[in-house]
C-alpha positions in Angstrom: -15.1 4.0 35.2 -16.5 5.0 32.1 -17.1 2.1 29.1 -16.2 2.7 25.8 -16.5 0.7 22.5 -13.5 0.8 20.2 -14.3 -0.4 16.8 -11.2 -1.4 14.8 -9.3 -1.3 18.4 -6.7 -4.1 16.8 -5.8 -1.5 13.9 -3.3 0.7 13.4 -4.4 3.2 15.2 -6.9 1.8 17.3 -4.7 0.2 19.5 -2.4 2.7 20.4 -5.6 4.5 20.9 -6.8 1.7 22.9 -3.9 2.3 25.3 -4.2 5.7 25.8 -7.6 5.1 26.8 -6.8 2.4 29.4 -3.9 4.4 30.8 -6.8 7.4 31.6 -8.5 4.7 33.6 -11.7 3.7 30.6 -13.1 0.2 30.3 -12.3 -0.7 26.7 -14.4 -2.9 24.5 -12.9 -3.4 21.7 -14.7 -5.6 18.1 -12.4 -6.0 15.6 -12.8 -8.8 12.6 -9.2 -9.0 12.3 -9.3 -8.5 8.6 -6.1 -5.7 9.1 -4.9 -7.3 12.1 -3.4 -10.0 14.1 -4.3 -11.8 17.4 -1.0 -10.7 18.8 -1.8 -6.9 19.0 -4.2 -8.0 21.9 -1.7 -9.2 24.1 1.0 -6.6 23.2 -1.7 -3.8 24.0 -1.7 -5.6 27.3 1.8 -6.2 27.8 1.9 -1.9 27.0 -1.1 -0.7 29.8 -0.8 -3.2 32.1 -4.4 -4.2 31.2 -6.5 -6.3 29.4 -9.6 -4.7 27.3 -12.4 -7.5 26.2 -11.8 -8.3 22.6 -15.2 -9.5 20.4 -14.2 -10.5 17.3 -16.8 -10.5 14.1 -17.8 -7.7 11.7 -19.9 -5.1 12.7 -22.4 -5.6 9.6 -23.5 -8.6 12.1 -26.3 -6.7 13.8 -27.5 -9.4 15.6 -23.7 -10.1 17.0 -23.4 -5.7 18.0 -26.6 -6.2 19.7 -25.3 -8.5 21.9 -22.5 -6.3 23.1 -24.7 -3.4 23.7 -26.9 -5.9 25.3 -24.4 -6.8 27.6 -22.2 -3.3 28.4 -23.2 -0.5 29.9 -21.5 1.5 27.2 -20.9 5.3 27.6 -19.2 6.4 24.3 -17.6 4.8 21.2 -14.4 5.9 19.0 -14.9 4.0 15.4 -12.1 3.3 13.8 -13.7 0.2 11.9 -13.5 0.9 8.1 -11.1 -0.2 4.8 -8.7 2.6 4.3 -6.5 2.2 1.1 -7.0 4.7 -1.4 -5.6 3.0 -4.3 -7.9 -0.5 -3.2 -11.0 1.7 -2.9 -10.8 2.6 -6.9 -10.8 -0.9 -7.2 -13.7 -2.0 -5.1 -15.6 0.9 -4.7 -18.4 -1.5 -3.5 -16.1 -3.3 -0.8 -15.8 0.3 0.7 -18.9 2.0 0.4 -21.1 -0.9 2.0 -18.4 -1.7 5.1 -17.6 1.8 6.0 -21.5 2.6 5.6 -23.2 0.2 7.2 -20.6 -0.7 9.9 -21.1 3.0 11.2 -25.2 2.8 10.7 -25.5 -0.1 12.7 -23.2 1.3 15.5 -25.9 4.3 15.4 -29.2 3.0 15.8 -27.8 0.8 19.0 -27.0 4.3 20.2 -30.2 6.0 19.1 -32.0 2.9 20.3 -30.4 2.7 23.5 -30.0 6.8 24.3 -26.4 6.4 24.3 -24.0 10.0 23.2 -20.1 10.5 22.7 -19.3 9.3 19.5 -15.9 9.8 17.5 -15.9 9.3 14.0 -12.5 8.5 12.7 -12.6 10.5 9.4 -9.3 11.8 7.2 -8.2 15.1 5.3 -9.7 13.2 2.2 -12.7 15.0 2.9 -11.1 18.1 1.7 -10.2 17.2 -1.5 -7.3 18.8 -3.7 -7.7 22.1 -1.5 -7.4 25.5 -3.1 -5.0 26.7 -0.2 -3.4 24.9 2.0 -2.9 24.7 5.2 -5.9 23.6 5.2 -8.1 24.6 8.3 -11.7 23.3 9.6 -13.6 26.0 8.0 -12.0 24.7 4.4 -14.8 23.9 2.0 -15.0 20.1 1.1 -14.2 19.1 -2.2 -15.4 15.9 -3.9 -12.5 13.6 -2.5 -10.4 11.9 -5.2 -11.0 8.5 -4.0 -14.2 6.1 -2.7 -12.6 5.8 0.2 -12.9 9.7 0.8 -15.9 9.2 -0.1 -17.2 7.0 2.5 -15.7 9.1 4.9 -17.4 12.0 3.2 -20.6 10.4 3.6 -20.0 9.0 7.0 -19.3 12.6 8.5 -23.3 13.9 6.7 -24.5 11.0 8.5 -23.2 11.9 11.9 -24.0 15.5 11.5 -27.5 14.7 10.6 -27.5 11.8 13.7 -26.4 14.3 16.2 -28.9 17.1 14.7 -32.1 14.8 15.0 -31.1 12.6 18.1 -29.9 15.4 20.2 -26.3 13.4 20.4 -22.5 14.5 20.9 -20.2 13.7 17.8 -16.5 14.4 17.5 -15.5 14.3 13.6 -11.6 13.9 13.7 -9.7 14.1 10.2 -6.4 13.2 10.7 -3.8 13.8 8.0 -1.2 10.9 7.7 -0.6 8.9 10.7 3.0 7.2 10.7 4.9 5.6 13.3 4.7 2.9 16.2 4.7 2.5 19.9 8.1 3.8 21.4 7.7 -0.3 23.1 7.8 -1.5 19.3 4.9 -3.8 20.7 2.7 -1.9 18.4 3.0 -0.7 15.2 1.0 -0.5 11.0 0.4 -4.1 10.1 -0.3 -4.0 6.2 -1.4 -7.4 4.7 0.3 -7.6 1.5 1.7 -5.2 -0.6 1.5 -2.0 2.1 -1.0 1.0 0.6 0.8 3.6 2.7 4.1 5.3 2.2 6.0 4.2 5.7 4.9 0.6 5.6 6.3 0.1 2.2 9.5 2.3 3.2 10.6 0.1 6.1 9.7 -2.5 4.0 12.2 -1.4 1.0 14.9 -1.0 3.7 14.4 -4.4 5.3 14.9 -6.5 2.3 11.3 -7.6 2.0 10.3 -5.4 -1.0 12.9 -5.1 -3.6 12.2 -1.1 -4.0 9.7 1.4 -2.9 7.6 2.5 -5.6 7.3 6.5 -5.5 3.8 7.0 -7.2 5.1 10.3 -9.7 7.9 12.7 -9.2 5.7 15.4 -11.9 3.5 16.8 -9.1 4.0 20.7 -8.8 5.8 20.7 -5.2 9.6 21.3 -5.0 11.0 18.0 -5.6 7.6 16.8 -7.5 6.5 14.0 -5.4 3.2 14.4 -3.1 3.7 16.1 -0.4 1.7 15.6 3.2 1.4 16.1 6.8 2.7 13.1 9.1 1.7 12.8 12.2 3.3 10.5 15.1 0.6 8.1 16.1 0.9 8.1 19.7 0.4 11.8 19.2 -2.9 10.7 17.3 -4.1 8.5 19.9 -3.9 10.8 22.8 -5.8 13.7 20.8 -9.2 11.0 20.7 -9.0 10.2 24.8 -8.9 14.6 24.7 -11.6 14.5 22.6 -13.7 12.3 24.1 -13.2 13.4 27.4 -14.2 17.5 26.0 -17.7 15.2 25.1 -18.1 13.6 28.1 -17.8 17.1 30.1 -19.9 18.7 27.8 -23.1 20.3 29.1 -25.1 20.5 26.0 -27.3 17.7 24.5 -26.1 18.9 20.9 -23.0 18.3 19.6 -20.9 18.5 16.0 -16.7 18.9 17.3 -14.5 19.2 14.4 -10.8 18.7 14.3 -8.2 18.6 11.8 -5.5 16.8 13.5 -2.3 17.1 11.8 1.2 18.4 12.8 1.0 22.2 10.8 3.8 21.0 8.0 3.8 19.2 4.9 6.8 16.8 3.7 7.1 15.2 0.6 7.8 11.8 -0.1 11.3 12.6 -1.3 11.7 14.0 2.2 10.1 11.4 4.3 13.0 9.0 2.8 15.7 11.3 3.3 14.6 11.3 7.2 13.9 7.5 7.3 17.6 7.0 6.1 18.9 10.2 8.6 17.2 8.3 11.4 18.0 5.2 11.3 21.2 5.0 9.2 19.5 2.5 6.6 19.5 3.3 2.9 16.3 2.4 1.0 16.3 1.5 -2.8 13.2 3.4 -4.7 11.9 3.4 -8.5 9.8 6.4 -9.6 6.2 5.3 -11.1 3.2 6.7 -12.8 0.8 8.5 -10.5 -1.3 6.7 -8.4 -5.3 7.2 -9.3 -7.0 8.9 -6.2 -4.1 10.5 -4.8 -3.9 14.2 -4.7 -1.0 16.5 -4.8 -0.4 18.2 -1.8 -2.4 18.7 1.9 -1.1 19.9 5.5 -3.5 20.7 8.8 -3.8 23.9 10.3 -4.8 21.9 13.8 -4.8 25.3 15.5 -8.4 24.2 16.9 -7.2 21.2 18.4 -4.4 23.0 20.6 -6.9 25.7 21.4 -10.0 23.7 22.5 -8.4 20.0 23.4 -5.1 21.3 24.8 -3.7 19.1 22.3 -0.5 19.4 19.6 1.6 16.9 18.0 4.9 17.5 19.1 6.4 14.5 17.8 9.3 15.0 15.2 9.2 13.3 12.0 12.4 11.5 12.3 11.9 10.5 15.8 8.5 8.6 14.7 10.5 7.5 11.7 12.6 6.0 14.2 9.8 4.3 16.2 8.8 2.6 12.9 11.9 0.6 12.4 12.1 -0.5 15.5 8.5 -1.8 15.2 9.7 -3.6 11.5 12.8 -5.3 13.5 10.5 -6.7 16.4 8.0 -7.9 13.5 11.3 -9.6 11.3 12.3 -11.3 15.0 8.4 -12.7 15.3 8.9 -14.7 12.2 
């Protein structure tokens, strides 16, 4: 049974991650600091696989703490999901991002460089691309300078990796997913945004459930149909299952060298306008919105070509967007029963 360190493994997606990982039989250790999560997710992700993966929780700028854990695993691979990830926060403390996403992931590194240790999946975005000249966008699409820090760090956190695997002879997985929406068909796991949510979902369900008066649509003036931004949502479960793919293609992999690049999206863009319109199809719920000034850092529109990912991970989202528009309130009526 292969080991695997999962950084961020309470998160959003790294717990439904997490699950797909136990379910294909992997020993999961997972550090989170909890600062965009709650101790609950730990037993719910074993109450969903049946297992139990060892939880270490403190901040991975803690060298001295990481050591320890590599110290005392046998660890075979890591997927890091461990990084700040609102756009609109990032403008604001460019700092906060640049020196946790940065020196979270550097620290993960030299235990692997120290310690011989390949397979590593970066969890990186479509920020990296930028306002793209065409869209869909595909692997091969150049990278722009993204719009926010936050992009930015995940910019810089893929040259790092490249230039890790190049002089350490290591295996990397880069995987820039597009917009991850949706919860665990158990509504055991779901997005847990402190405060005032950053992504669109969150603050949807939250609009329909009473606890935010409206959901704030950041510009209708964007040159798409119906003007508001449009992206590509992916179902997260869908997400999760494309790492375990990818890690597995690195574990079976021959060669000492390795830079794997995926976009991992569903191949279609919706807008904001439209991801309401489903929400309210799905679940029969109307949700009150205001439109608002643009939203610094946020670009206009982006959708995968994840063509790659089907050919060389036998993976595709198939997941519908009302269907994980479904999944998500179900997730914000088990979270309203907790209280």
């Amino acid at each position: 049974m292969k080991t695997i360190l999962v950084t961020g493994g309470l998160g959003y997606i790294g717990s439904h991650t997490v699950v797909e990982l136990l379910k294909n039989n992997f020993h999961v250790i997972i550090v989170d600091d909890m600062s965009n999560s709650e101790k609950f997710i730990l037993d719910n992700i074993e109450k969903v696989a049946g297992k139990r993966p060892v939880f270490f929780p403190f901040d991975l700028r803690r060298k001295e703490l990481l050591y320890q854990v590599f110290e005392a695993y046998e660890i075979d691979g890591c997927i890091n999901f461990a990084a700040f990830k609102a756009v609109g926060e990032s403008q604001e403390k460019p700092l906060d991002y640049y020196e946790n996403n940065l020196f979270s992931l550097i620290n993960i590194l030299q235990e692997f460089k120290d310690r011989n240790i390949s397979n590593f999946i970066f969890s990186s975005s479509c920020t990296v691309y930028g306002q793209a000249d065409q869209q869909p966008i595909d692997e091969n699409t150049p990278l722009k300078m993204p719009e926010s820090s936050y992009g930015k760090t995940k910019q810089m956190g893929e040259e790092i990796l490249k230039d890790f695997a190049t002089a350490y002879k290591k295996k990397v997985s880069l995987l820039r997913y597009f917009n991850p929406i949706g919860s665990h068909p158990t509504a055991l796991l779901g997005e847990l945004p402190i405060g005032v949510p950053n992504n669109l979902v969150p603050y949807v369900t939250q609009a329909a459930s009473g606890i935010r008066e409206k959901l704030s649509i950041w510009g209708n003036d964007y040159e798409t149909p119906d003007g508001t931004a449009v992206r590509d949502y992916i179902y997260v479960v869908d997400l999760a299952k494309a790492h375990v793919k990818a890690l597995q293609k690195l574990m079976n992999e021959t060669s000492e060298t390795l830079i794997d690049i995926y976009n991992l999206g569903t191949g279609k863009g919706s807008s904001v306008l439209e991801v309401v319109e489903a929400f309210e199809t799905a679940n029969d719920v109307k949700v009150p919105y205001q439109i608002c000034e643009r939203r610094a850092g946020d670009i206009t529109i982006a959708y995968a070509n994840a063509d790659k990912a089907e050919r060389e991970l036998g993976w595709k989202a198939d997941t519908t967007l009302e269907e994980a528009l479904r999944t998500t309130w179900e997730w914000q009526k088990y979270l309203q029963g907790r209280v």
